[in-house]
TORKOL-4160 file (C-alpha; in steps of 0.2 Angstrom, whole numbers, padded with zeros to 4 digits, m for minus):
330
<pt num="1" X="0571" Y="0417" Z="0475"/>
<pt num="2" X="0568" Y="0421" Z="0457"/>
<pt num="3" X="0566" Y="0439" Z="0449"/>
<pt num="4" X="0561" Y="0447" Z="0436"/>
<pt num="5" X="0558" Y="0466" Z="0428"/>
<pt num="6" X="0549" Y="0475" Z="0417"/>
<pt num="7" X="0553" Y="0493" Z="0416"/>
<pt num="8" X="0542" Y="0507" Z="0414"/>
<pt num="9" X="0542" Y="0525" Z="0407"/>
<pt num="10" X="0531" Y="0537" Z="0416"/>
<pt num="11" X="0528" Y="0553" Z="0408"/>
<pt num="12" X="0523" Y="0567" Z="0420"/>
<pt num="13" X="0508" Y="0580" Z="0417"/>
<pt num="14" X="0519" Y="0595" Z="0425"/>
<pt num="15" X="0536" Y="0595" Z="0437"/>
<pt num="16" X="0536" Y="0586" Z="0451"/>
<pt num="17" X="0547" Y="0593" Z="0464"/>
<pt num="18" X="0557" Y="0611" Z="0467"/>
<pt num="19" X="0573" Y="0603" Z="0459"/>
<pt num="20" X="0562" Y="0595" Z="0443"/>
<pt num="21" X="0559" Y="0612" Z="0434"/>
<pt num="22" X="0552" Y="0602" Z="0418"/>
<pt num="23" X="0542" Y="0588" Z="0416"/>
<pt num="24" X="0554" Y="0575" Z="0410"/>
<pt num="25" X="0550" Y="0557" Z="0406"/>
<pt num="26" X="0555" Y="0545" Z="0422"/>
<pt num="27" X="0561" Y="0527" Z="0423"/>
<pt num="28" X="0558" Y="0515" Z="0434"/>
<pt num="29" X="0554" Y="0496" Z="0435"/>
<pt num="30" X="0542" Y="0483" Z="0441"/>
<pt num="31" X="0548" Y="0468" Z="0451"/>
<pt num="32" X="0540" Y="0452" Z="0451"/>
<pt num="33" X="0545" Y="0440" Z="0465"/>
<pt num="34" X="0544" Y="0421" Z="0467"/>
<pt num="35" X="0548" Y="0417" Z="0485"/>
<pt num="36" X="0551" Y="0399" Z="0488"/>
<pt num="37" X="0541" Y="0401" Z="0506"/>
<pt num="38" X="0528" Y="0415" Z="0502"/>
<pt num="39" X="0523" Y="0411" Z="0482"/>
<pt num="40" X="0524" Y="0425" Z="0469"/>
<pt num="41" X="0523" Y="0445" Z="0475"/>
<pt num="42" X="0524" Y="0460" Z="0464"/>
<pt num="43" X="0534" Y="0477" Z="0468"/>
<pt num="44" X="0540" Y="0494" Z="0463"/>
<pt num="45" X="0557" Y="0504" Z="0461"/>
<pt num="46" X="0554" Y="0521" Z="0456"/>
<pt num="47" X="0574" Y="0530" Z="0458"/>
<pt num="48" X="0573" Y="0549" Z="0462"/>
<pt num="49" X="0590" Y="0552" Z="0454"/>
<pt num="50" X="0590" Y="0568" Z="0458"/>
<pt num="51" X="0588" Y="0567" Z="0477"/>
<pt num="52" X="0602" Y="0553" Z="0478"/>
<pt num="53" X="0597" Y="0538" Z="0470"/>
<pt num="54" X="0604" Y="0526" Z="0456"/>
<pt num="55" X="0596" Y="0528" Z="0440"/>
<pt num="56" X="0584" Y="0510" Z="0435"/>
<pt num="57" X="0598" Y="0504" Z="0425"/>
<pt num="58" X="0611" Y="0503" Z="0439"/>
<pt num="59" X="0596" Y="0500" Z="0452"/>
<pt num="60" X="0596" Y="0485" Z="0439"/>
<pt num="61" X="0614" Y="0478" Z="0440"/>
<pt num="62" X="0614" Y="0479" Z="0458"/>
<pt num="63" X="0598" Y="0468" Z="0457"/>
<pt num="64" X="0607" Y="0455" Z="0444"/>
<pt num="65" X="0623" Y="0456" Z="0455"/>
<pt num="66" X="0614" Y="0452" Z="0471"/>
<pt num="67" X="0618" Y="0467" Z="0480"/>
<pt num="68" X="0602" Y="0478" Z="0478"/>
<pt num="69" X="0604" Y="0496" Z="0485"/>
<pt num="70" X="0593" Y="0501" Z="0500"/>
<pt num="71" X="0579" Y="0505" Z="0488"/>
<pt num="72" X="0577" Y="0490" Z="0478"/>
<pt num="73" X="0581" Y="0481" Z="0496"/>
<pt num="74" X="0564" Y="0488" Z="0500"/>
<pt num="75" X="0553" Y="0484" Z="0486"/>
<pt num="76" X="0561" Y="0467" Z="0488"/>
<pt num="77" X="0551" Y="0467" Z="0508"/>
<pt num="78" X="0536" Y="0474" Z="0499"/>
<pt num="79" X="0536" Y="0460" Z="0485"/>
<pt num="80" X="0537" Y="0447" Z="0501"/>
<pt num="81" X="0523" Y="0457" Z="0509"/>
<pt num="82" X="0513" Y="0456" Z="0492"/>
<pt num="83" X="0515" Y="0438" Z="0490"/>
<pt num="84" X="0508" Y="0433" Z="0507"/>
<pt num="85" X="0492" Y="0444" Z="0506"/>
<pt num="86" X="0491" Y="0434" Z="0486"/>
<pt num="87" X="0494" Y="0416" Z="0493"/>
<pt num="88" X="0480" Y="0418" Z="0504"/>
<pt num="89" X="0469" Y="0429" Z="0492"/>
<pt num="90" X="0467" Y="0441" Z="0505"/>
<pt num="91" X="0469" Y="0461" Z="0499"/>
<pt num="92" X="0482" Y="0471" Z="0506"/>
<pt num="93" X="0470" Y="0487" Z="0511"/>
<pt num="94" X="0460" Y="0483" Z="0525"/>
<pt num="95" X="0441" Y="0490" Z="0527"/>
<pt num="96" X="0444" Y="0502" Z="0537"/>
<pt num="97" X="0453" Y="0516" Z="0541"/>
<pt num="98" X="0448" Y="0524" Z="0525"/>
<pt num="99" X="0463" Y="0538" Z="0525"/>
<pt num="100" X="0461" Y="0556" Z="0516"/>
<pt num="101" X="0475" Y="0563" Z="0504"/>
<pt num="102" X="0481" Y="0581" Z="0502"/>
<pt num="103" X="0479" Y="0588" Z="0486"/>
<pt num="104" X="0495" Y="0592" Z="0478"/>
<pt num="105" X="0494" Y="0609" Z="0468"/>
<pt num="106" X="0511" Y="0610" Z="0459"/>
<pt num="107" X="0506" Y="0619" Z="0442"/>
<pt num="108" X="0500" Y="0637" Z="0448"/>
<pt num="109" X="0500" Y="0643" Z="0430"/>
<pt num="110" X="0483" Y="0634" Z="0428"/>
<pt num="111" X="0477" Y="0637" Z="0446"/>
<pt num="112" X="0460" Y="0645" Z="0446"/>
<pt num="113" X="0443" Y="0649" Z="0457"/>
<pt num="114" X="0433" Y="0635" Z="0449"/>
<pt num="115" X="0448" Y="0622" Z="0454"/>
<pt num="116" X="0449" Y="0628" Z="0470"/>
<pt num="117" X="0431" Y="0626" Z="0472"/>
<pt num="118" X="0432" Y="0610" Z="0464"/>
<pt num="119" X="0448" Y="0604" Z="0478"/>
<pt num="120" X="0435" Y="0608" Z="0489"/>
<pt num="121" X="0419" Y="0602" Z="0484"/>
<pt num="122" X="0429" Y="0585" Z="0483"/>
<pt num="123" X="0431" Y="0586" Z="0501"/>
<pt num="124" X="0450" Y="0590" Z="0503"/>
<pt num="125" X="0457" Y="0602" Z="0517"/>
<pt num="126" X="0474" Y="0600" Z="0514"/>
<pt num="127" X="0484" Y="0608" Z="0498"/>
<pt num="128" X="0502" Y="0605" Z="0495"/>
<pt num="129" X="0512" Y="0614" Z="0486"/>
<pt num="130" X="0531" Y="0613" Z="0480"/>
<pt num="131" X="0540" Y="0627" Z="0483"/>
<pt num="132" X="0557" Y="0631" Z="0474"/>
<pt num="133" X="0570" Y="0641" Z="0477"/>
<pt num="134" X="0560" Y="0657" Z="0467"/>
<pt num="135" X="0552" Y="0664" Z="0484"/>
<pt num="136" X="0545" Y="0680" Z="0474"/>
<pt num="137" X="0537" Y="0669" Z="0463"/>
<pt num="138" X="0530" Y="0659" Z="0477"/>
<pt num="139" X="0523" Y="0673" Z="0486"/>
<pt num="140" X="0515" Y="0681" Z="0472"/>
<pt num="141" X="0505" Y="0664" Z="0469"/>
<pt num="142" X="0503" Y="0663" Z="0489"/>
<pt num="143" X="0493" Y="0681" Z="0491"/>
<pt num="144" X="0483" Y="0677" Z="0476"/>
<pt num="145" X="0479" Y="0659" Z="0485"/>
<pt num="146" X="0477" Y="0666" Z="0502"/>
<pt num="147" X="0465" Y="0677" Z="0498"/>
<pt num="148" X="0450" Y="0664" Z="0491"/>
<pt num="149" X="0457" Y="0649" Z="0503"/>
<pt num="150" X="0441" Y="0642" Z="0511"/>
<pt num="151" X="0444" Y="0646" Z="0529"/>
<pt num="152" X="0444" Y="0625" Z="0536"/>
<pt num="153" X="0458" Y="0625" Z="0520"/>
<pt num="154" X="0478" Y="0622" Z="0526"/>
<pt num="155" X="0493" Y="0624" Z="0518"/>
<pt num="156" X="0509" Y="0611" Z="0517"/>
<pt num="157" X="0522" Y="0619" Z="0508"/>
<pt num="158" X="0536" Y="0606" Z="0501"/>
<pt num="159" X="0555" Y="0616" Z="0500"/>
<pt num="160" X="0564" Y="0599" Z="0495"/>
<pt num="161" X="0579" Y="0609" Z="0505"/>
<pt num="162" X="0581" Y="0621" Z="0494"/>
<pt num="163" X="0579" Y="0636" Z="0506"/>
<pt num="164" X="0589" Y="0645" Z="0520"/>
<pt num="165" X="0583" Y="0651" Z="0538"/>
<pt num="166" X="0588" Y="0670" Z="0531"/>
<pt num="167" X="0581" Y="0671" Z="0518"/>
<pt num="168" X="0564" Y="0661" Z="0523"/>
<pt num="169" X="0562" Y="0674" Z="0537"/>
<pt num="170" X="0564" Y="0688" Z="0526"/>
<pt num="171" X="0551" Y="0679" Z="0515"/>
<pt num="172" X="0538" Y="0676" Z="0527"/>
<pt num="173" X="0539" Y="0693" Z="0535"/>
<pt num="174" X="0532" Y="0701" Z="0517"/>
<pt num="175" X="0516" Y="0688" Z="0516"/>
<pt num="176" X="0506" Y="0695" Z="0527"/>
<pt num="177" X="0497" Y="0694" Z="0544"/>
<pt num="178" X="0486" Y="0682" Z="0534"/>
<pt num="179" X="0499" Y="0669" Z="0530"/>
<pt num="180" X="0504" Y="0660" Z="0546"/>
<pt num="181" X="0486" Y="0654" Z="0551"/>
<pt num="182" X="0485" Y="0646" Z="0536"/>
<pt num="183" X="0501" Y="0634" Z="0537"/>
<pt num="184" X="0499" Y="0616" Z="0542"/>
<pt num="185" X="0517" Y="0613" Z="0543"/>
<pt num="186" X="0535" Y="0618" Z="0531"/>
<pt num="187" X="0542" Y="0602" Z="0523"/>
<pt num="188" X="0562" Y="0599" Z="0522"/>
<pt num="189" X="0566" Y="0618" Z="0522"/>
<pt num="190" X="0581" Y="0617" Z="0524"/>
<pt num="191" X="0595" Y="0606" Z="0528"/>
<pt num="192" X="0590" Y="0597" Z="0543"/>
<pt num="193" X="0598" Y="0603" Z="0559"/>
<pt num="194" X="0588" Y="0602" Z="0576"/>
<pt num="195" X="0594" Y="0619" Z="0582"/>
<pt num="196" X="0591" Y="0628" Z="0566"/>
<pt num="197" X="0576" Y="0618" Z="0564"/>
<pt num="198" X="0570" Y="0622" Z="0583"/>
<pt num="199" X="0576" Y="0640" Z="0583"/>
<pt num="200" X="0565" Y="0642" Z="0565"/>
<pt num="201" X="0550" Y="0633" Z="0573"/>
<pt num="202" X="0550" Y="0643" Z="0590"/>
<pt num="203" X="0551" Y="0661" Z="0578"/>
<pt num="204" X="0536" Y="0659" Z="0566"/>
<pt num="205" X="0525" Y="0645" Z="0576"/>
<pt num="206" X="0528" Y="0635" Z="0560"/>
<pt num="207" X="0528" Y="0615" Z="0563"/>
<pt num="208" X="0541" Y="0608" Z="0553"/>
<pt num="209" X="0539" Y="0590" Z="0543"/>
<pt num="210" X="0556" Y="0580" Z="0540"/>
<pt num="211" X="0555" Y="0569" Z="0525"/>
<pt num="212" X="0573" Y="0568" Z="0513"/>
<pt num="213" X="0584" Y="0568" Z="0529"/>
<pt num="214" X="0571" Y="0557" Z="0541"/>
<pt num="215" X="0584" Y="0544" Z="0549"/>
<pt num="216" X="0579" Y="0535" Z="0567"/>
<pt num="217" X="0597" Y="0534" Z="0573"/>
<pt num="218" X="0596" Y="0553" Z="0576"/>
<pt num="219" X="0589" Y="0570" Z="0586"/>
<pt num="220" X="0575" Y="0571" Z="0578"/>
<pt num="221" X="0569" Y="0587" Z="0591"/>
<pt num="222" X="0569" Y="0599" Z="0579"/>
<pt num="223" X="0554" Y="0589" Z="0569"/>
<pt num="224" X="0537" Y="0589" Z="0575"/>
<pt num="225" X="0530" Y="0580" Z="0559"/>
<pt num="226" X="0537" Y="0564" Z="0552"/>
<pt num="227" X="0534" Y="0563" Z="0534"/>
<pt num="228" X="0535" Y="0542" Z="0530"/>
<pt num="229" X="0537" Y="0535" Z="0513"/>
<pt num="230" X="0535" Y="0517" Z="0514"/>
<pt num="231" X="0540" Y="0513" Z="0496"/>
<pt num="232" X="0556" Y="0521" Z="0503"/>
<pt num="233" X="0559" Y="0520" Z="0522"/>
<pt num="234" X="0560" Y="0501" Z="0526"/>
<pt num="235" X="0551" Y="0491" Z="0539"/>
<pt num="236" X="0562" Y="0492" Z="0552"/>
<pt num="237" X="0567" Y="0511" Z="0551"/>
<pt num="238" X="0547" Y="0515" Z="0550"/>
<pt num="239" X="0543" Y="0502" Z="0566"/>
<pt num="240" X="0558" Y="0511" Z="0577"/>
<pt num="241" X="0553" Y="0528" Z="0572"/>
<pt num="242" X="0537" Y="0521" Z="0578"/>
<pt num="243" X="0545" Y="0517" Z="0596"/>
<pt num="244" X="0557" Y="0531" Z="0596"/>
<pt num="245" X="0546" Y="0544" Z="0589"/>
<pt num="246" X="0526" Y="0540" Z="0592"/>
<pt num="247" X="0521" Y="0556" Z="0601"/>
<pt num="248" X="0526" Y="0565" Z="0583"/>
<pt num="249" X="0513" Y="0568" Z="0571"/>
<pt num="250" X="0515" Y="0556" Z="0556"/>
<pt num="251" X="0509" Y="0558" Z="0537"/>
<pt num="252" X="0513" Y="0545" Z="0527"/>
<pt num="253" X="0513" Y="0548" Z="0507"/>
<pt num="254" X="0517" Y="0540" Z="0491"/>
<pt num="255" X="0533" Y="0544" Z="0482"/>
<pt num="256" X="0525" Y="0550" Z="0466"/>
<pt num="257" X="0529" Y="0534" Z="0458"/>
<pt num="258" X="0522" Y="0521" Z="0447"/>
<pt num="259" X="0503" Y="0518" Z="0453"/>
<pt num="260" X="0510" Y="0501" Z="0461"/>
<pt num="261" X="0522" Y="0509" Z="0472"/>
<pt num="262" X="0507" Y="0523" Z="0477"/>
<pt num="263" X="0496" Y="0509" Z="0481"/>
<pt num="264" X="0510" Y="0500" Z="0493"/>
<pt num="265" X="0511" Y="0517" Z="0501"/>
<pt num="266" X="0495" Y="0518" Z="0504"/>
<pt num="267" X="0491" Y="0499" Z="0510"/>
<pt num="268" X="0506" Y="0501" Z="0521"/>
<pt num="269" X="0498" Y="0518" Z="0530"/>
<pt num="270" X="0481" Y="0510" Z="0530"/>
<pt num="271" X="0487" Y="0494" Z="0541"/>
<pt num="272" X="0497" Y="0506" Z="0553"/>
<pt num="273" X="0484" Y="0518" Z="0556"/>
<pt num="274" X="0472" Y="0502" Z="0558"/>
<pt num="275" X="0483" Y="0499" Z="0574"/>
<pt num="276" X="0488" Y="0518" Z="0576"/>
<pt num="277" X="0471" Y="0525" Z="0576"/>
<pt num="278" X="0475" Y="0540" Z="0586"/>
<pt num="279" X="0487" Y="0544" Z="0573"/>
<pt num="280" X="0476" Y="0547" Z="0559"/>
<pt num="281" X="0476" Y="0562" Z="0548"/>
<pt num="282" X="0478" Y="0566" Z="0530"/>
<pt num="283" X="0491" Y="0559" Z="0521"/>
<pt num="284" X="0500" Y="0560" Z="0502"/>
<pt num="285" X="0488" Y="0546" Z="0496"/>
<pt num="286" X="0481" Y="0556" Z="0480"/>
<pt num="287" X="0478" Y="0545" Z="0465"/>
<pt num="288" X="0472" Y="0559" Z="0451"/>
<pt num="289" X="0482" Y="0562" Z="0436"/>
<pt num="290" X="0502" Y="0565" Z="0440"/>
<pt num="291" X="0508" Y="0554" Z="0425"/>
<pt num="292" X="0497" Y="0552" Z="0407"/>
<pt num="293" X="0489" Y="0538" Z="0411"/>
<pt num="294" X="0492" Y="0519" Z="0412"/>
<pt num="295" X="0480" Y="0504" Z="0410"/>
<pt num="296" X="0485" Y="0502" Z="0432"/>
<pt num="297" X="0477" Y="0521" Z="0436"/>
<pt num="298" X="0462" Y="0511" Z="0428"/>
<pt num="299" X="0463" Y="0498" Z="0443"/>
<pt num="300" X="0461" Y="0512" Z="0458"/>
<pt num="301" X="0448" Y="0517" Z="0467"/>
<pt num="302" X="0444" Y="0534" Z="0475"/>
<pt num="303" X="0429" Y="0546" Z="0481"/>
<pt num="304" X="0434" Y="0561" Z="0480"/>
<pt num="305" X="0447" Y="0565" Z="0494"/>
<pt num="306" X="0447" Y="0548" Z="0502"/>
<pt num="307" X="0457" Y="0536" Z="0496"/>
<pt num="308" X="0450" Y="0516" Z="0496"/>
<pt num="309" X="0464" Y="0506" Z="0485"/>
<pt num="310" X="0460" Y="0491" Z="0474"/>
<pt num="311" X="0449" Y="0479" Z="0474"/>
<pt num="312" X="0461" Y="0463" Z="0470"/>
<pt num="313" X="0472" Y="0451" Z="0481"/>
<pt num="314" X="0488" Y="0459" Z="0488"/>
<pt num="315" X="0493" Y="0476" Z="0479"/>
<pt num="316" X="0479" Y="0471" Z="0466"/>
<pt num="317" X="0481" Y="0473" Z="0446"/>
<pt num="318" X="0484" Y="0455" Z="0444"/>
<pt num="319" X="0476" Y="0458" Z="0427"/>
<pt num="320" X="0487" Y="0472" Z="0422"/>
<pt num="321" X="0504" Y="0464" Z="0429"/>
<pt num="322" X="0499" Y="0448" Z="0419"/>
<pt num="323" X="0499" Y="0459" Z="0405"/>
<pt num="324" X="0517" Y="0465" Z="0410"/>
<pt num="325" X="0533" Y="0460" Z="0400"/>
<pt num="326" X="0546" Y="0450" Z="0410"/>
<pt num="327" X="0563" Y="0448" Z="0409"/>
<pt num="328" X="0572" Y="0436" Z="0421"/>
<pt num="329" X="0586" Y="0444" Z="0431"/>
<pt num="330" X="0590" Y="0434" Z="0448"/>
């Protein structure tokens, strides 16, 4: 097996998660792969530092030492599945299902009535919205939402763990009669414990979505949605989940990464739910503006809420990867 790289800056048009209060530059690299029984294959690593993860220059020693961390282990199976779909000049998105995205609305500042329109016109039913630990601030945003949500509209809100069962009770108990009906599910929180979780869940009639903490090998009865990042969660923890875990709702999404790794996420969703069909429903698949724009966003194709890939062998962008610098490493 040979390897090369060529990192990436990606500079983000607003912050990203509940622990990213600024919109700092991110790094992260590109991985071309020549397997000696599939042919060449092409991958991401996008490290979340800040939720655990090496930064891309150790995530790079790990690579030239061959002992990749779970995260480049990863984009190492997904380069394999890449090259297979490119040796036969097959696409890795089939034709159907075409899967729908959420819309995530993470800069309130700029929220208005012709967006929300917009969002909806677009055919989205499903916001998202990152919610730190500033729960006044949230809720002031939330009324004003609320109160010109389309009535078919629901809401996922994303804690990234930063919340408390206390102080989340006291919180929801000020937003109105209005509020719950408009919930789809609360994402991570708080740290994941399937009593807590349970107990939370059985009080407010919330469903709760597991994403940061999501491990197979554990109760997972307090969750009753599984939030899957295939860029992140191998093969074989998604295909035992799957075993273990099928009566759950599933929403699969990218990890807000380079439009290489969003594209795996959403092949990967799209070849599940092709054998899961019952399983369907809106996913994190959303390929509008997160980062200023690259020459790959130029390579994606979308209308409106539904989300339909590329139209190249494998991941696709052969032309843009081409036009990639490499550096040997492995």
């Amino acid at each position: 097996m040979k390897v090369w790289y060529s990192p990436y800056t990606l500079n983000p048009l607003f912050a990203l998660n509940a622990k990213s209060k600024d919109p700092s530059p991110r790094q992260g690299f590109l991985l071309k792969v020549e397997f000696s029984d599939a042919g060449l294959g092409y991958a991401d690593c996008h490290p979340w530092p800040e939720f655990g993860d090496d930064p891309a220059y150790i995530q790079l020693e790990g690579l030239q030492k061959d002992r990749p961390s779970p995260l480049l282990a990863r984009s190492l199976e997904l380069a394999r599945w890449d090259a297979g779909a490119r040796s036969k000049g097959e696409s890795l998105f089939p034709t159907e299902p075409v899967l729908s995205s959420h819309y995530t609305l993470p800069d309130w500042e700029n929220f208005s009535l012709p967006l929300l329109n917009d969002i909806s016109n677009q055919g989205y039913a499903v916001i998202k919205l990152k919610v730190g630990p500033n729960l006044e601030e949230a809720g002031h945003f939330l009324r004003r939402l609320i109160s010109v949500l389309p009535e078919d509209m629901k809401l996922r809100l994303d804690f990234n763990l930063t919340g408390d069962p206390e102080s989340l009770s006291q919180w929801i108990s000020g937003l109105g009669q209005d509020f719950l009906p408009c919930i789809d599910f609360f994402e991570d929180p708080f740290p994941y414990d399937p009593d807590q979780w349970k107990a939370f869940r059985d009080k407010w009639g919330i469903p709760m979505a597991l994403d940061q903490e999501l491990r197979w090998d554990q109760d997972l009865s307090g969750a009753d949605v599984l939030v899957i990042k295939p860029v992140r969660n191998s093969g074989e923890d998604i295909e035992k989940c799957a075993d273990l875990f099928g009566q759950k709702r599933w929403v699969f999404t990218h990890a807000m990464d380079h439009p290489v790794g969003r594209m795996m996420a959403l092949a990967y969703a799209m070849n599940f739910y092709g054998i899961n069909p019952q399983k369907v429903e809106a996913g994190g698949f959303e390929s509008r503006p997160i980062y200023h724009p690259t020459a790959f966003d130029d390579g994606i194709f979308t209308d409106g809420y539904l989300q339909l890939g590329t139209d190249d062998v494998g991941i696709g962008f052969s032309q843009q990867l081409d036009d990639c610098e490499w550096t040997e490493c492995l």
